[in-house]
C-alpha positions as CSV (number, residue, x, y, z in Angstrom):
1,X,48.6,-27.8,14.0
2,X,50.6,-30.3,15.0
3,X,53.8,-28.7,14.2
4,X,52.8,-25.5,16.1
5,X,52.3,-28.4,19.0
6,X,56.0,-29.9,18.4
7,X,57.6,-26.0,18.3
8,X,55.9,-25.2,21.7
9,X,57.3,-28.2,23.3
10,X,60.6,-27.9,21.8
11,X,60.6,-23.7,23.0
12,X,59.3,-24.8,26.4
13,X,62.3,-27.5,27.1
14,X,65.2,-26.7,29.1
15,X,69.0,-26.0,28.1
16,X,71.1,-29.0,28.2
17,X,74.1,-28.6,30.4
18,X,77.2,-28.4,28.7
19,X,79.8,-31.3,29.9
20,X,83.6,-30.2,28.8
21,X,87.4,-31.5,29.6
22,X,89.6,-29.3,30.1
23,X,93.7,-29.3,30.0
24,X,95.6,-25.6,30.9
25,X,99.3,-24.7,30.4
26,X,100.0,-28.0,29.3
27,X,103.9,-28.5,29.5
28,X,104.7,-26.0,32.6
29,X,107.4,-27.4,34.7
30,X,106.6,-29.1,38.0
31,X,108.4,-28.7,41.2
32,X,111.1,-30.6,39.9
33,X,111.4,-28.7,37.0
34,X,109.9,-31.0,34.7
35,X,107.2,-30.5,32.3
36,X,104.2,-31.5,33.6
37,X,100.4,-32.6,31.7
38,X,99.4,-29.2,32.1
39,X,98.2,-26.8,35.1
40,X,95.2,-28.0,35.4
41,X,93.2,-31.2,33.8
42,X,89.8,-31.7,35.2
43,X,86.1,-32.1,33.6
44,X,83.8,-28.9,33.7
45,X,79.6,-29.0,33.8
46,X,78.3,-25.8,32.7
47,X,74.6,-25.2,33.0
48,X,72.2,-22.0,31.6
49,X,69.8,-21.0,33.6
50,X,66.7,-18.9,32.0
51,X,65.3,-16.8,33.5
52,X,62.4,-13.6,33.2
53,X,59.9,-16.9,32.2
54,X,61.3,-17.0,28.9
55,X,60.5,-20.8,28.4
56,X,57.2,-20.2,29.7
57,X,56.4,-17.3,27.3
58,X,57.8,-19.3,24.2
59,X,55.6,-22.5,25.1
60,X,52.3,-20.0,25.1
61,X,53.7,-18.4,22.0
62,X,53.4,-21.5,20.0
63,X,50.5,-23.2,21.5
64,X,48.6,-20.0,20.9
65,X,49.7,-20.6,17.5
66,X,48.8,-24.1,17.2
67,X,45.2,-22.9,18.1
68,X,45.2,-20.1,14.9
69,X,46.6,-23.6,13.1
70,X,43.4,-25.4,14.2
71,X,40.9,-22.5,12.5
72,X,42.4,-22.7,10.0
73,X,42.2,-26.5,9.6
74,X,38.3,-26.1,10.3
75,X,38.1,-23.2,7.2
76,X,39.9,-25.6,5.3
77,X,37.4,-28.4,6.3
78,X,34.4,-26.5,5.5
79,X,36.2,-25.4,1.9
80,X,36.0,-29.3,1.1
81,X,32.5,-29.5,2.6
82,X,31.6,-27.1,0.5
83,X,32.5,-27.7,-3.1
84,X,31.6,-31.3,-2.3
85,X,28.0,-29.7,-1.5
86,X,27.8,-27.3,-4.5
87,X,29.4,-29.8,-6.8
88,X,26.5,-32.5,-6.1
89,X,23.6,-29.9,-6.7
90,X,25.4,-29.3,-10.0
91,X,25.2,-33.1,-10.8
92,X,21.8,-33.1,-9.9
93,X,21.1,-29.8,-11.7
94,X,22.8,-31.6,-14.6
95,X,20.6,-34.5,-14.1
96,X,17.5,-32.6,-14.0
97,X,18.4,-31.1,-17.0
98,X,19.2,-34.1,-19.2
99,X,16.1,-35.6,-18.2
100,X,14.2,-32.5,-19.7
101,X,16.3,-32.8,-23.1
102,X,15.4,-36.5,-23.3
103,X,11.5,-35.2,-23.1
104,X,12.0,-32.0,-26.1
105,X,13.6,-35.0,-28.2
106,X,10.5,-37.2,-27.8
107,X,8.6,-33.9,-28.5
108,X,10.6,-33.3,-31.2
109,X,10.3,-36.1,-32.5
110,X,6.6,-36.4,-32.5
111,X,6.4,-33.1,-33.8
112,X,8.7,-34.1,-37.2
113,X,6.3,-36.9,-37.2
114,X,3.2,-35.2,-37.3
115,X,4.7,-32.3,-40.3
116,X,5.2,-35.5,-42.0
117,X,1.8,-37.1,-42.0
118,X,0.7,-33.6,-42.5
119,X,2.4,-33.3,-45.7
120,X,1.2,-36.3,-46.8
121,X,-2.2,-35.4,-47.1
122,X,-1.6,-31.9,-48.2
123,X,-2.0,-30.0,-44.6
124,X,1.7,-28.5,-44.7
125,X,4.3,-27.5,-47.0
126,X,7.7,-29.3,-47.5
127,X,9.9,-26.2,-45.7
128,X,7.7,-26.8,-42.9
129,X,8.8,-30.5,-42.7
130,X,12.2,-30.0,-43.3
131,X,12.3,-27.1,-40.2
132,X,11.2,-30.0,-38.1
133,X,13.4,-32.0,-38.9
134,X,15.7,-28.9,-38.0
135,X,14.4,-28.8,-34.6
136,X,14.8,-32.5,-34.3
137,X,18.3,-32.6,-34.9
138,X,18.8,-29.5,-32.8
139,X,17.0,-31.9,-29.6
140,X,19.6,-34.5,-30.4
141,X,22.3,-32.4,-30.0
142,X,21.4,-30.7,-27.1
143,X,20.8,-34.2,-25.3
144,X,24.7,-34.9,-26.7
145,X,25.7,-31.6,-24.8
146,X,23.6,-32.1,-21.4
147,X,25.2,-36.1,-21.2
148,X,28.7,-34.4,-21.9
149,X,27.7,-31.7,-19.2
150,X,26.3,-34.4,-16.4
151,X,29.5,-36.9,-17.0
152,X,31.8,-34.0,-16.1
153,X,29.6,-33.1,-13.2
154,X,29.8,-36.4,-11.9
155,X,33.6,-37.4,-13.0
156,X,34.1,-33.1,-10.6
157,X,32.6,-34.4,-8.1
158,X,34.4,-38.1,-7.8
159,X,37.7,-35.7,-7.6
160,X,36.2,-33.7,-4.8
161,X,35.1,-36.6,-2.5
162,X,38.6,-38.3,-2.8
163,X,37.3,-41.2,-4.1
164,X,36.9,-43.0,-7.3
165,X,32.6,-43.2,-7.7
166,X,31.2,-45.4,-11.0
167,X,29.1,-43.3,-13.5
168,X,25.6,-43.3,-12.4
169,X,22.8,-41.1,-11.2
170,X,22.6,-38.9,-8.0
171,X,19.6,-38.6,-6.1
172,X,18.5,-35.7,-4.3
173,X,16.7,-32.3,-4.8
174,X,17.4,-29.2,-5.3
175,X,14.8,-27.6,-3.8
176,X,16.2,-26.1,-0.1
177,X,14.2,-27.1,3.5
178,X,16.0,-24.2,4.9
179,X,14.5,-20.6,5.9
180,X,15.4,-17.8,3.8
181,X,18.1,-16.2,6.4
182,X,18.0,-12.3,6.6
183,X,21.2,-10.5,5.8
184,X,21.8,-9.5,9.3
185,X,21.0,-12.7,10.7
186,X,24.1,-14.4,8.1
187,X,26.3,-11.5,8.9
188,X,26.0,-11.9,12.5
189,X,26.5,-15.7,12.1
190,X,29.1,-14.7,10.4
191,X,30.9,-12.6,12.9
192,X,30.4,-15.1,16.1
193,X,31.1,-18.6,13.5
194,X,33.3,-17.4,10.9
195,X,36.5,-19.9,11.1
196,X,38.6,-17.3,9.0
197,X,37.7,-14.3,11.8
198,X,38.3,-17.0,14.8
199,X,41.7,-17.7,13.1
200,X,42.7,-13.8,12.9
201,X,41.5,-13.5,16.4
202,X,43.8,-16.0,17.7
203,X,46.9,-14.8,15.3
204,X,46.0,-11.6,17.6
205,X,46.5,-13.5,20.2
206,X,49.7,-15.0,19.0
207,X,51.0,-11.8,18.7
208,X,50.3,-10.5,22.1
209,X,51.9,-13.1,23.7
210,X,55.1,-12.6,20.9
211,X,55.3,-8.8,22.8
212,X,55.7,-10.3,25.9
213,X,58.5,-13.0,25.1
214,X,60.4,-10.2,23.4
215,X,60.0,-8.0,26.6
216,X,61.8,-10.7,28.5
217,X,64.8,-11.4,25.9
218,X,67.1,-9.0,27.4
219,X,66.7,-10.6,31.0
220,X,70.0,-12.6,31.1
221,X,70.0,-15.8,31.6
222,X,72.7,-16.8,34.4
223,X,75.7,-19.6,33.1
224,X,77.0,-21.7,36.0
225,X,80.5,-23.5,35.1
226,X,81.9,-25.8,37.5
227,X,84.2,-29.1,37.8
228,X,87.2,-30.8,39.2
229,X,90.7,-31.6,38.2
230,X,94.1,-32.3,38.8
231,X,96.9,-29.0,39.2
232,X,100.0,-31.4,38.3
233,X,102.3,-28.0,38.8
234,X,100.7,-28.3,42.6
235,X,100.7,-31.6,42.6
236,X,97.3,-31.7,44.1
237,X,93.5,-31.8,43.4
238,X,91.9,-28.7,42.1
239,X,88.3,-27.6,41.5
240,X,87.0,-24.7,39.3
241,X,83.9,-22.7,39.4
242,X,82.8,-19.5,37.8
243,X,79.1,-17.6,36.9
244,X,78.8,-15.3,33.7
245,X,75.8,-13.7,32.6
246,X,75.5,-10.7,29.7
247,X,75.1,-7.2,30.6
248,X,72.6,-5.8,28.8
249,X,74.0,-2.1,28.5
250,X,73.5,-1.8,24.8
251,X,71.2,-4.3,23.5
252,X,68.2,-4.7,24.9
253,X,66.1,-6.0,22.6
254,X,64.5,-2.5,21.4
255,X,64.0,-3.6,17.9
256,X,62.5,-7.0,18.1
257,X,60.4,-5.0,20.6
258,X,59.0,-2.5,18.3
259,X,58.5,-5.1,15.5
260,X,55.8,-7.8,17.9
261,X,54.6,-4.9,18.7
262,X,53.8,-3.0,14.8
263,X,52.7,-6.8,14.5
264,X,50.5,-6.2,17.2
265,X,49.2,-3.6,16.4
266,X,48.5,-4.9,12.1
267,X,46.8,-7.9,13.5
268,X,44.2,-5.6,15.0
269,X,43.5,-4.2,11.9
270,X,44.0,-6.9,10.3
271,X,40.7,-8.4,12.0
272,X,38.5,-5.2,10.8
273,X,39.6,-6.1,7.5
274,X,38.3,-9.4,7.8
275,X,35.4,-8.7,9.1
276,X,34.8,-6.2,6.3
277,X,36.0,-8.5,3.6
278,X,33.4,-10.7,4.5
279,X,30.6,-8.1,4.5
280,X,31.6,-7.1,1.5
281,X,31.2,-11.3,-0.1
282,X,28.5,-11.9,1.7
283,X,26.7,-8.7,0.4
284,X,27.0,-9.9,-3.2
285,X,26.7,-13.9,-2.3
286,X,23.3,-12.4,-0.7
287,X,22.1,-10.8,-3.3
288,X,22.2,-13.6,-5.7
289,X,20.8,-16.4,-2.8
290,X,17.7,-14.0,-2.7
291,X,17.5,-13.0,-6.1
292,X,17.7,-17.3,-7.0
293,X,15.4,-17.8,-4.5
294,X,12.6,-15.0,-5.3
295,X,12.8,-16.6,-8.4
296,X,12.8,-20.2,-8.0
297,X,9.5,-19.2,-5.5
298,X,8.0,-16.7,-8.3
299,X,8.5,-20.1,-10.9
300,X,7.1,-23.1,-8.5
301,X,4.1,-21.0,-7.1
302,X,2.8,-19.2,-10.8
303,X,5.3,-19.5,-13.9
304,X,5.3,-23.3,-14.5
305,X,1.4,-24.0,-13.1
306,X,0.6,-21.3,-15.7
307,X,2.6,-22.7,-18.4
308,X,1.4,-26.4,-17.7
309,X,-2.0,-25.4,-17.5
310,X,-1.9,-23.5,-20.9
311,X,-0.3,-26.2,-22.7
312,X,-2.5,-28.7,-21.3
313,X,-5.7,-26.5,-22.8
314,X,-4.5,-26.1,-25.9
315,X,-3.8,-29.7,-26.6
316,X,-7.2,-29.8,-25.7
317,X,-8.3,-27.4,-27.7
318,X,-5.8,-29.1,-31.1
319,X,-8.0,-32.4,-30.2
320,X,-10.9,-30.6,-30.9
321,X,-9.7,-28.7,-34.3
322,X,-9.9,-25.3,-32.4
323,X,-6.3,-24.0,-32.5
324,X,-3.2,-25.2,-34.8
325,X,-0.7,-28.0,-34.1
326,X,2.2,-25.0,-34.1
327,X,0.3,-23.3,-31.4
328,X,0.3,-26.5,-29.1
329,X,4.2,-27.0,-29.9
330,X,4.8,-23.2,-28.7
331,X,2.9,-24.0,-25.6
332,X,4.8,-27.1,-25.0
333,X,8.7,-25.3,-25.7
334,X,7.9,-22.7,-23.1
335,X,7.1,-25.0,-20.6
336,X,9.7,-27.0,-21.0
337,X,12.1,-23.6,-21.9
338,X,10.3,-23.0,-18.2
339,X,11.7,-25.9,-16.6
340,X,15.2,-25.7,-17.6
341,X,15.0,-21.8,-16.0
342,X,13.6,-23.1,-12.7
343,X,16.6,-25.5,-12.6
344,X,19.4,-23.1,-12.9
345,X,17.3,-21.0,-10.4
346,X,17.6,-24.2,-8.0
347,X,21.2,-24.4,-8.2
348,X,22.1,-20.8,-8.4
349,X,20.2,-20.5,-5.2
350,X,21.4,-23.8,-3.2
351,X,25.0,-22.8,-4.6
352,X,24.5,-19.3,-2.8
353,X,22.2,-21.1,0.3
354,X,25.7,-23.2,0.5
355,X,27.9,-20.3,0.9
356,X,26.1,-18.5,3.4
357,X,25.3,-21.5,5.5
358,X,29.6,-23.1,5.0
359,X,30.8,-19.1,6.0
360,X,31.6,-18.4,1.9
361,X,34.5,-20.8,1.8
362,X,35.0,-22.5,-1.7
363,X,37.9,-24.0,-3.1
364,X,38.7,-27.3,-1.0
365,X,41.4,-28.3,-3.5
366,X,43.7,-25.2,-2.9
367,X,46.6,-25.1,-0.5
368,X,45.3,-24.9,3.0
369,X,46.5,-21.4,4.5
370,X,48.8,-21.5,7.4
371,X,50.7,-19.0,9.2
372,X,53.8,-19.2,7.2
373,X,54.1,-19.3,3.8
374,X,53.9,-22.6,1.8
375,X,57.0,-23.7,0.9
376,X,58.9,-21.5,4.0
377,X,60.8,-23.7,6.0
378,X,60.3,-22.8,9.8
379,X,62.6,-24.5,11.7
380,X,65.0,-24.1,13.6
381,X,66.6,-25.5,16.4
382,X,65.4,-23.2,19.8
383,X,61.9,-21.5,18.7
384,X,61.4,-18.8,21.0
């Protein structure tokens, strides 16, 4: 933005004028037939003139421009925004989840525990021991693999804020406050907010205002020379003046013409295919924020009460030698199986929530767009 800003002040500033000396027919003889300095030695000013607004035009051009810079800066913002967002409910969903491997260990644990005892007095076979054990081991690891998981979280997320964060835990939920928005209510947000559609809108813009400084570039601009001097062969003191302007007979800027203006004319496309693009995201970012959230809804409300509650019963029922210890153990692994579901339906659907809220930009650590290529040096010395 602020180079768009220092190209329309360098396209709106004025022509310097040109200050020359010069010397003509040096050596023609003088009245007494002598060679003289020259005809004529004087100094000349010569000044352009524009005209047909051409400064005026070039200074809208760019600041026009500098406003397409500045959406595009705001995108850019809410692309950081946003992975810094998603990237923390994915700590959090990490954390969540390494809390509910610590718990199947302790289970686990318990549960090689108690095949033990029972195999010391005779109420279970040695397989049956050693496949606890199994399962044991198989907690363990899986509490290796959710710390691993949660310490590259957090070490993703340090990157993403900018600055270096000590390991530790993130607080926070993962359940969302917000409404479930309606898919016309995001798409129309989408429409009146988006900063990618706001930034094609004003490259419109640009261009329109591009048509009309070409229109003007075969107005010539009028060059006024003028200055004073010395005619030695006269022996007196001479002045010069003179006014030169091009004729446009030929060129008249036809094909710079009929380029802003197939520019134009893309640019207005180019806006329909924006705002179909992002239908087109948003209808599968959609589907997966309500799917996540159906489910996360479906889980809280009936899944995990009912999985709690039957767990709870038979441990009840195990204390009072009505069901098996295995039976209690299955109970327990589908709640906690249960649990670790519910989490990835949190995230998936805060990820999506995310999105839809931050206008589906992602991806804060790429190159920020701009209107020229990255890389592409523009500049030169008279933008127009």
């Amino acid at each position: 933005m602020s180079a768009e800003l220092g190209k329309a002040l360098q396209a709106g500033l004025y022509p310097n004028p040109v200050l020359s000396y010069e010397a003509e027919q040096i050596g023609v003889d003088g009245p007494s037939g002598t060679s003289t300095p020259g005809e004529f030695q004087g100094g000349v000013v010569e000044q352009r003139f524009v005209t047909g607004g051409k400064l005026r035009l070039s200074r809208e051009k760019y600041l026009r421009r500098a406003r397409v810079s500045e959406n595009l800066a705001m995108a850019q913002q809410f692309r950081v925004c946003n992975d810094v967002r998603i990237h923390f409910y994915k700590t959090l969903a990490a954390s969540d989840i390494l809390s509910i491997r610590r718990e199947m260990v302790k289970t686990a644990e318990d549960s090689a525990v108690t095949a033990q005892e029972s195999y010391n007095v005779g109420q279970s076979n040695r397989p049956q021991v050693r496949r606890a054990n199994v399962v044991l081991q198989r907690a363990r690891l899986d509490v290796l693999a959710a710390e691993n998981a949660y310490n590259q979280a957090f070490r993703t997320l340090s990157t993403l804020v900018g600055v270096p964060l000590c390991m530790g835990m993130v607080e926070g939920a993962l359940e969302s406050t917000c409404p479930v928005m309606s898919f016309e209510e995001a798409y129309g947000r989408l429409l009146a907010e988006s900063p990618q559609l706001a930034a094609a809108r004003a490259k419109l813009a640009v261009d329109q205002a591009t048509v009309a400084r070409e229109n003007v570039q075969w107005v010539p601009d009028i060059v006024v020379r003028g200055g004073a001097g010395y005619n030695f062969e006269a022996e007196e003191t001479t002045a010069v003046a003179g006014v030169a302007f091009d004729v446009p007979l030929f060129d008249r800027n036809q094909g710079t013409v009929r380029q802003a203006q197939a520019d134009y004319a893309r640019q207005r496309q180019e806006i329909e295919r924006v705002e179909l693009e992002l239908r087109n995201r948003l209808a599968m970012i959609y589907q997966q924020y309500l799917t996540g959230m159906q489910h996360a809804q479906e889980y809280a409300e009936v899944i995990l009460p009912e999985l709690k509650a039957a767990y709870r019963e038979l441990l009840e029922s195990y204390k009072e030698r009505r069901v098996d210890w295995p039976d209690v153990l299955m109970a327990q692994h589908d709640y906690f199986d249960a649990r670790l579901t519910q989490v990835d339906n949190l995230l998936h659907a805060r990820t999506q929530e995310v999105l839809i809220y931050g206008y589906l930009l992602h991806d804060g650590l790429m190159a920020a767009p701009d209107i020229t290529p990255p890389g592409h040096i523009d500049s030169v010395p008279k933008p127009r």
